[in-house]
C-alpha positions in Angstrom: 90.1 90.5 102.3 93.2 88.9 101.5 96.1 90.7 102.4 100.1 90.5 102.0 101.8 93.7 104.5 105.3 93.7 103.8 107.2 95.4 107.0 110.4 97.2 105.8 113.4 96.0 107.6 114.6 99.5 108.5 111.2 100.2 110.3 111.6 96.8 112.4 115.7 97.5 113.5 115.5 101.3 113.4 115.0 100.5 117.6 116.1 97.1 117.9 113.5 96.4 121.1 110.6 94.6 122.0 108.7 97.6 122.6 109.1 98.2 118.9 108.2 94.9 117.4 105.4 94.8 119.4 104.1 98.4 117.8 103.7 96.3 114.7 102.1 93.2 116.4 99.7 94.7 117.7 98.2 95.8 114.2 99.0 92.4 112.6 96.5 91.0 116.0 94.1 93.2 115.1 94.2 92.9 110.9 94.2 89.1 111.5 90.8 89.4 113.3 88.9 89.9 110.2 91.7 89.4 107.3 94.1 86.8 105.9 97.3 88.0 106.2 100.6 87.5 105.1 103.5 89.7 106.4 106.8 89.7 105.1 109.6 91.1 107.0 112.3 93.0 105.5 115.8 92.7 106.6 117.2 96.9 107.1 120.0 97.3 109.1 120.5 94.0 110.3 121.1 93.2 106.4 123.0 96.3 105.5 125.7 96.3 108.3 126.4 92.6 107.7 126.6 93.6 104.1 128.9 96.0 104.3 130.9 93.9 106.1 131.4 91.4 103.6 131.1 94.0 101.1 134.6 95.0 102.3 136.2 92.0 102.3 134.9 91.6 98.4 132.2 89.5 98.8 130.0 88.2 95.8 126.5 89.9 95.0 125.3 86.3 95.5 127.0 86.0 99.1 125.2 89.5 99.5 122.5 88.6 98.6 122.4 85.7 100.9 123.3 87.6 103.7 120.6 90.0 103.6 118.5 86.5 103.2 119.4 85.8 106.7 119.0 89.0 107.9 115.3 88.7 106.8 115.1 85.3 109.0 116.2 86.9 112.1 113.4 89.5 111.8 110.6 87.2 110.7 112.1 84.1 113.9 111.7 87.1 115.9 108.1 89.0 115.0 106.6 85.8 114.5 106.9 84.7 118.3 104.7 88.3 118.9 101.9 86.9 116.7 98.8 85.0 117.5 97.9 82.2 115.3 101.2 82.3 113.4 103.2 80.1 110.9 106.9 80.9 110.4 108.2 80.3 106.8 111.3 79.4 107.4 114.5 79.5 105.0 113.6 77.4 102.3 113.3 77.9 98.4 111.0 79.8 97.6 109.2 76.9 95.5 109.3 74.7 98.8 108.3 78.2 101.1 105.3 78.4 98.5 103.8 75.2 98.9 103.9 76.1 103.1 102.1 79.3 101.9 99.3 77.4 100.0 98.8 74.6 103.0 98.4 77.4 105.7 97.0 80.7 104.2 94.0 81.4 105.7 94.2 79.2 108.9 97.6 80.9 110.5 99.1 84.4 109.9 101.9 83.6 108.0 105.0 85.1 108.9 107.6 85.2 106.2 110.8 86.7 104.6 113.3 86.1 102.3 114.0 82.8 100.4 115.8 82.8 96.8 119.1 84.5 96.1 118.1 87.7 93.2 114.7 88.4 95.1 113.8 90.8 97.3 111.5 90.8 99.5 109.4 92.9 97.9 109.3 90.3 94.8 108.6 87.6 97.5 105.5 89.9 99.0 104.9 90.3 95.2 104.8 86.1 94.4 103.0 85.5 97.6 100.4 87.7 96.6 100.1 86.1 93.3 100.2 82.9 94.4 96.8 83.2 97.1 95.2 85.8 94.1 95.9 88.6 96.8 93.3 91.6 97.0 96.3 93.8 98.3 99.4 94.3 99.1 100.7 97.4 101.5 104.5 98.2 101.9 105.3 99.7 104.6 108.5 101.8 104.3 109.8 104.8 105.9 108.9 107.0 103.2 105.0 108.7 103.4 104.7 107.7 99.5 105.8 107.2 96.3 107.7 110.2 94.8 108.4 111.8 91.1 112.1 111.4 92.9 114.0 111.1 96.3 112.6 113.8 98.7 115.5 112.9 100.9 117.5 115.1 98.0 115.3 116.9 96.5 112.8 119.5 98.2 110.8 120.0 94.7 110.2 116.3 94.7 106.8 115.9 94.0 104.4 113.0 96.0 101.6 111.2 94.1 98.3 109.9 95.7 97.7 107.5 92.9 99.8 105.7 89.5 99.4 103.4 87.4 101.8 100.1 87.3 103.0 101.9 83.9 104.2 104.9 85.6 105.7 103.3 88.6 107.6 101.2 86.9 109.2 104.6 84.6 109.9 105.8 87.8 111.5 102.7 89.7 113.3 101.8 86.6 116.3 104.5 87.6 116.9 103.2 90.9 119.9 100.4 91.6 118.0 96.9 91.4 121.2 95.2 93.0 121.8 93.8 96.7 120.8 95.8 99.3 119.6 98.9 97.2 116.1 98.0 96.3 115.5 101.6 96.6 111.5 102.5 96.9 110.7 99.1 95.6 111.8 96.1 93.2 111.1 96.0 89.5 110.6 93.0 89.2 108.1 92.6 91.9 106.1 95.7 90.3 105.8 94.1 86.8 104.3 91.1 88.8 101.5 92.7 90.3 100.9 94.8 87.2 100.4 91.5 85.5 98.2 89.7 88.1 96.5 93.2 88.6 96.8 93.3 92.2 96.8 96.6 93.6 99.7 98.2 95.8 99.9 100.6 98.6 102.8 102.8 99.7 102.8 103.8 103.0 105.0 105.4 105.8 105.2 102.8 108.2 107.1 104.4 111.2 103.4 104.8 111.7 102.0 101.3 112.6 98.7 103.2 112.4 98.8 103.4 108.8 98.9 99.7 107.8 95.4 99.5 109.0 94.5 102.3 107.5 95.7 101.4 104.1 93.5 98.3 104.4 90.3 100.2 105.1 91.0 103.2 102.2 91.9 105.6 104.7 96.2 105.7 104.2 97.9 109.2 103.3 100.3 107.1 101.2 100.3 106.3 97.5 98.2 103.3 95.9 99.4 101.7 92.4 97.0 100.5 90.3 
């Protein structure tokens, strides 16, 4: 199977330690064994306290943007040197990142991040997956699922164990699309893999456990279809 896992940044710097990265390694090791994998690394708190920074001294969304682009980088540099067999995408365009993609998909585990300023990393796990015709992609996040709305506010919010690409995207259409605030996942990455009719799987990642379960059908998160 061909496979693009896309590690949310808050779930990689919730405990900034080698303990923790290697809780994710270790089931990136084993996927690897007997899928080609991509795994895209998210940039969390590293991004968002850098951001707020320069958010306070009136940065640009593009400067924002950028900075969360680095953020991504450190994460990637840093989960990469944990995996056997990998490649490290480096900070490139994303046209240049995809022709590194193309050359080594399938012979390293490719360890990647964010590239382009006005992506997010979920549109970059999104392209990716488009561009090596992608059985699946899982996003891992630190939610257990997609919800009718945030369960962090609301105690009626109601979880769904399957949606369509039509109604994810009603529901993601309300959140911020901006800098930082990707909340629960990018539009414009969902409209993507609606298009190339790739499925998606939401899971709750502060369980590593669960990104191998996603790829064998066995999750207790949300799959998009």
């Amino acid at each position: 199977m061909k496979v693009v896992i896309s590690i949310g940044g808050s779930l990689l710097t919730r405990e900034l330690s080698y303990k923790n990265f290697k809780k994710y390694a270790d089931v990136i090791n084993k996927i690897s064994k007997k899928h080609k994998v991509i795994v895209v690394c998210g940039g969390g708190t590293t991004a968002r306290t850098y951001q707020s920074i320069a958010r306070k001294a009136k940065a640009s969304n593009e400067m924002l943007d950028f900075i969360g682009i680095m953020a991504t980088h450190i994460n990637a540099a840093t989960f990469s040197t944990l995996i056997k067999n990998s490649y490290l995408v480096k900070w490139k365009s994303l046209k240049e990142a995809s022709k590194e993609v193309k050359k080594y998909f399938g012979k390293k585990v490719l360890v990647c991040a964010g590239y382009d300023i006005g992506c997010s990393t979920d549109f970059d796990s999104a392209y990716f997956a488009s561009l090596v015709n992608a059985d699946l992609v899982v996003n891992a996040t630190n939610v257990d699922g997609i919800y009718d709305k945030d369960p962090n506010k609301f105690t009626d919010a109601k979880k769904f164990d399957r949606l369509s690409y039509d109604e994810f995207i009603k529901i993601i259409s309300k959140n911020p699309q901006k800098p930082g605030e990707y909340r629960l996942f990018d539009l414009k990455a969902a409209k993507l893999l609606k298009e190339k009719r790739i499925k998606l799987i939401v899971i709750d990642g502060r369980n590593p456990k669960e990104i191998v379960k996603a790829i064998e059908g066995k999750h207790s998160g949300t799959e998009v279809f």
